[in-house]
Structure formats: C-alpha cells, structure tokens
C-alpha positions as CSV (number, residue, x, y, z in Angstrom):
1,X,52.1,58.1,6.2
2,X,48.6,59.2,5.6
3,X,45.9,58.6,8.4
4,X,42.7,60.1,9.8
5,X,43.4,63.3,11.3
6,X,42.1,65.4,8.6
7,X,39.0,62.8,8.5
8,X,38.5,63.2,12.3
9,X,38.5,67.0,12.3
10,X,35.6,67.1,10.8
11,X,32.0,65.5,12.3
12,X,30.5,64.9,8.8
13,X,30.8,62.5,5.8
14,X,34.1,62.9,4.8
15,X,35.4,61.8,1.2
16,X,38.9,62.2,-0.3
17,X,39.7,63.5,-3.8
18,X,42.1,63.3,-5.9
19,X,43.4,63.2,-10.0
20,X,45.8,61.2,-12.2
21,X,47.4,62.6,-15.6
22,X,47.7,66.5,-15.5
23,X,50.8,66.6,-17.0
24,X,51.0,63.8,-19.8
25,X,51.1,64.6,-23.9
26,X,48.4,62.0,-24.3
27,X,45.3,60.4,-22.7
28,X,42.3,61.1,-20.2
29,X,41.9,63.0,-16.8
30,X,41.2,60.6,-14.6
31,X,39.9,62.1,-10.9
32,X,38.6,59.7,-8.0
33,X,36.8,60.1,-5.0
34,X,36.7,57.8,-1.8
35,X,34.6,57.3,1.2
36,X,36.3,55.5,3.8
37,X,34.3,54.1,7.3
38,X,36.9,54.5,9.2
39,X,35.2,52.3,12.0
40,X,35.4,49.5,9.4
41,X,38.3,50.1,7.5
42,X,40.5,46.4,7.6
43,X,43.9,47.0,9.3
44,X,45.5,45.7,5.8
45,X,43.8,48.9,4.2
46,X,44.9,51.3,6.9
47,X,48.2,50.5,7.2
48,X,48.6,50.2,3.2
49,X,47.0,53.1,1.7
50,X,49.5,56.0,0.9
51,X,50.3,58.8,-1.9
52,X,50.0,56.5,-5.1
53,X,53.2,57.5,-6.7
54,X,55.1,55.8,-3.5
55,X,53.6,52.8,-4.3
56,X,54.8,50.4,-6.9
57,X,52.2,49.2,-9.8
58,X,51.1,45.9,-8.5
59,X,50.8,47.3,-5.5
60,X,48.3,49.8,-6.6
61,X,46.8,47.2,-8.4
62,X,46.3,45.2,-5.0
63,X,44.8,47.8,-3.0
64,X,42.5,49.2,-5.5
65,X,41.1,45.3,-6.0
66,X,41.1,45.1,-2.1
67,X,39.1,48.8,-1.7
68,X,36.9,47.6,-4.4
69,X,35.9,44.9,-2.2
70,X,35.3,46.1,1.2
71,X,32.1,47.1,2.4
72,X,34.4,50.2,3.9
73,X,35.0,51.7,1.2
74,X,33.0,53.8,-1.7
75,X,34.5,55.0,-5.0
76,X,33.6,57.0,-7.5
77,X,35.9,57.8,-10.6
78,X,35.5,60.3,-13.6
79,X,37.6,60.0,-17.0
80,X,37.7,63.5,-18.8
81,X,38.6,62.5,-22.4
82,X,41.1,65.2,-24.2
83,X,38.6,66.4,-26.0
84,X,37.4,68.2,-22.8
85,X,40.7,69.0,-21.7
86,X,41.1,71.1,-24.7
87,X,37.5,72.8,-24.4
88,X,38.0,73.6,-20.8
89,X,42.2,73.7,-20.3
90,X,43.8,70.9,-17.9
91,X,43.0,73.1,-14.8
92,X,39.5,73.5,-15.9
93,X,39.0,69.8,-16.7
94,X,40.7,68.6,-13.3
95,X,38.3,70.6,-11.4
96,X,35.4,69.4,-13.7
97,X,36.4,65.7,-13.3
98,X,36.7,66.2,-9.4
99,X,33.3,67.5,-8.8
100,X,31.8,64.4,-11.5
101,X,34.0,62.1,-9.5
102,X,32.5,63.7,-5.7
103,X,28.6,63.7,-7.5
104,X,29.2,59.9,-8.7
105,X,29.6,58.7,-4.9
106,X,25.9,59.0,-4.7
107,X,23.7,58.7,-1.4
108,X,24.5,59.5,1.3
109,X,26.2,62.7,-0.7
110,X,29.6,63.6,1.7
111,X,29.6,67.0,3.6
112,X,33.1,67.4,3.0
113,X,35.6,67.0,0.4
114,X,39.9,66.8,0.9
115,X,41.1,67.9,-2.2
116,X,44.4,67.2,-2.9
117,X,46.2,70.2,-4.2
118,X,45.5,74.0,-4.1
119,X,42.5,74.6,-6.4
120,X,39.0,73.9,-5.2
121,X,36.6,72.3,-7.5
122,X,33.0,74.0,-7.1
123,X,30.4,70.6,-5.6
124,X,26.8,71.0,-5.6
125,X,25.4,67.6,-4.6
126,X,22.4,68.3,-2.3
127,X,23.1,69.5,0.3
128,X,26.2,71.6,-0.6
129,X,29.4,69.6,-0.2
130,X,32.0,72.2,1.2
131,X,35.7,71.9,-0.1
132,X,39.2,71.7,2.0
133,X,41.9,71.9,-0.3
134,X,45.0,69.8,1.3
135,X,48.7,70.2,0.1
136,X,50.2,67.1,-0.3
137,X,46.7,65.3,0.7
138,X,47.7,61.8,-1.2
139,X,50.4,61.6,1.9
140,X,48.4,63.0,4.9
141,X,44.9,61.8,4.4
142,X,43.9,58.3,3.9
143,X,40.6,59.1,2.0
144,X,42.8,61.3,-0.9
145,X,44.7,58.2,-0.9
146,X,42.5,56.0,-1.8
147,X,41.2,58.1,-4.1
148,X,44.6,58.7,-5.5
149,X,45.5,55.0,-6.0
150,X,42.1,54.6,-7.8
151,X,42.8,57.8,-9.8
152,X,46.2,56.4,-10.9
153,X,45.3,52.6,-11.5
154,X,42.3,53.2,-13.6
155,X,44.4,55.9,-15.8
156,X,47.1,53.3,-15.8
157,X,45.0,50.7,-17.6
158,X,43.9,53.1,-20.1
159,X,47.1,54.0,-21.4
160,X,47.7,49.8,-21.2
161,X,44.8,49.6,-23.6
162,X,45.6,52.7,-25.9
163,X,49.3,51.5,-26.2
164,X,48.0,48.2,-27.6
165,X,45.9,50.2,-30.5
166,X,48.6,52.5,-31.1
167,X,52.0,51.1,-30.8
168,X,54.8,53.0,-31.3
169,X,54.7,55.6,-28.5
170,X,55.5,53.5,-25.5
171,X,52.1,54.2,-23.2
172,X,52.2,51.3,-21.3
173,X,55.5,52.4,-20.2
174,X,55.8,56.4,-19.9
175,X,51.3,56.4,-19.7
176,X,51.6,59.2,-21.7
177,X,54.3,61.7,-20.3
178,X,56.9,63.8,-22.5
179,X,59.6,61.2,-22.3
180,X,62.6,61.0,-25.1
181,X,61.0,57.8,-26.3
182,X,57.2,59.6,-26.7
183,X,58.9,62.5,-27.8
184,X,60.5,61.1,-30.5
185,X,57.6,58.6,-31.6
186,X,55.3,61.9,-31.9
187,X,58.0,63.6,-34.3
188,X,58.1,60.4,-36.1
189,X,54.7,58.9,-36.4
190,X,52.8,62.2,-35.8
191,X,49.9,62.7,-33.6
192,X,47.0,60.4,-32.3
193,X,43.7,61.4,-31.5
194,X,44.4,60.8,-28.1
195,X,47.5,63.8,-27.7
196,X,46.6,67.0,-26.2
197,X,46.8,69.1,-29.1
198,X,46.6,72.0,-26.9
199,X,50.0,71.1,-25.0
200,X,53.0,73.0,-26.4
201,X,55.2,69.5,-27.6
202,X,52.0,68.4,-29.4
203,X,51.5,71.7,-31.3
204,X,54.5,72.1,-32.2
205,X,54.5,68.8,-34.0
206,X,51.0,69.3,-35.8
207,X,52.2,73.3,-37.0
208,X,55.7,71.5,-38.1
209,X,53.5,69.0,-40.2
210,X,51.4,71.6,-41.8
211,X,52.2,72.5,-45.5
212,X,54.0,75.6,-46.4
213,X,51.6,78.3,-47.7
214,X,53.1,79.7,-51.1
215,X,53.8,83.5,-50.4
216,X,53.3,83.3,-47.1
C-alpha cells in the first residue's frame, strides 16, 4: 500500500504525479497532480488511496469526490486532446500534460515532484520544481495516488461522454483500448475524430479505406 515515505524524505512541498490513457486507440491524455498535507490528511483518505487500477470504479469515483473535498488535498488535472498527441507523440504529450498538470496547482508552487514512471517531465514553475521519477509510484506514494485516481476518473468520464456521441465502439466499457469489440467497430464503422490516427491499428484502418490509385 502506498504511504508517505517518499513524501517524508524530502523537507519541501511535495506533489504527486501521474497520467491516465497512454495506451488506448482513442481519447485524451489525461495527467493529474496532487498535493497532499499530510498533517491533515482524514484517516479515510490515508488508508484508501492506492494505485487507481487496484481500485474498482465507484471506488475511484468515491475518493476523487472525497479529495475534491478536503481542505488536505490540492489537484490539478490537464487533458491533452489527440490532436497533441499526434503533434508531439504519446511520450511527448505525457510529459507535456505532466508539467501543465504540476503548473495548474498554483501557489504555493511544490519543490518536488513523484513522477510515476521512468521519464521526467521538464517543470519550470518559479522557483524550479525538481523531478523524482518513481517506478511503480501509484503503489508506493500516496501523493502519485491521488493523482492517479484523479488521472483515471476524469479520463473515465470522458470516454462515458464520447461513447454517448459515438456509439458503436463500446468507450464506456474498454475507455478506448484495442479490445476485439473496438477493434472490430473501427474496421466497421471507420475512424472518429477522437482515434489516434498516429497508432498503428488506427492507420491501418484509415490506409485500408483509402481508394486505390489507378497505375499505382
């Protein structure tokens, strides 16, 4: 379970960070970051926070509601729209969402940021926020935690709401991944504006629906 070890190492502001939807064939970026006063953190938080994918979805839900509450806690979340993602590549949008999501936390600006993964973003709120990139953060720090839970639940509703203007592809159930059921719905019904054209499954889709060239 995640706690405060990472937190405590350091003697600064600390704020976790963290990113839903690398992987999927369609939708946003979403990254999150989270501030957590660990003085006055409620017991319900501490003990409930953990890596978002080993929570169930109401139970993100709940503790998302309950951080957005608390005086203990400070979020700040950044969507980066797949038009981005194919400008900058998924790594290059991921780091670009993580440092909008750290900036967006506002005053006082954190002196240290838990990245969850391998690949620090570059942060240059004033002063400098310096960058500790933790493995596996979501489960060992509660500050990427919370910021993966509000990563994941605000991506979540997205797909919800994009499933509802384009039915057909099964969002609000796969929220975008390469399942058998998307997969099939893309050959079918083709792309949407919201597919990363850039990701092979999705290419290969738009060049199979492209018009022979005579002679070619």
């Amino acid at each position: 379970m995640p706690d405060f070890s990472l937190e405590c190492a350091h003697t600064g502001l600390v704020c976790g960070v963290d990113e839903a939807g690398r992987g999927p064939l369609a939708g946003p970026l979403v990254a999150a970051a989270a501030v957590l006063d660990r003085d006055r953190l409620p017991a319900s938080l501490r003990d409930g926070l953990d890596d978002s994918k080993a929570l169930k979805p109401a139970r993100r839900e709940d503790l998302l509601a309950a951080m957005e509450n608390s005086a203990a806690v400070r979020l700040s979340v950044a969507v980066v729209d797949v038009d981005e993602i194919a400008r900058r590549n998924i790594l290059g949008a991921t780091l670009a969402g993580m440092a909008r999501a750290v900036a967006g936390l506002g005053a006082p600006p954190p002196t240290l940021a838990l990245v969850d993964g391998n690949r620090p973003p570059t942060l240059a709120p004033d002063p400098p926020c310096a960058v500790q990139c933790v493995v596996k953060g979501d489960a060992r720090s509660l500050s990427i935690a919370a910021a993966s839970i509000a990563a994941k639940v605000t991506r979540d509703r997205i797909m919800v709401a994009l499933d509802a203007r384009h039915p057909g592809y099964g969002w609000a159930r796969n929220m975008g991944y390469g399942t058998a059921e998307h997969l099939a719905a893309l050959r079918t019904l083709g792309a949407t504006p919201h597919h990363r054209r850039g990701f092979a499954p999705v290419r290969a889709v738009l060049e199979a629906a492209q018009p022979a060239i005579p002679g070619v």
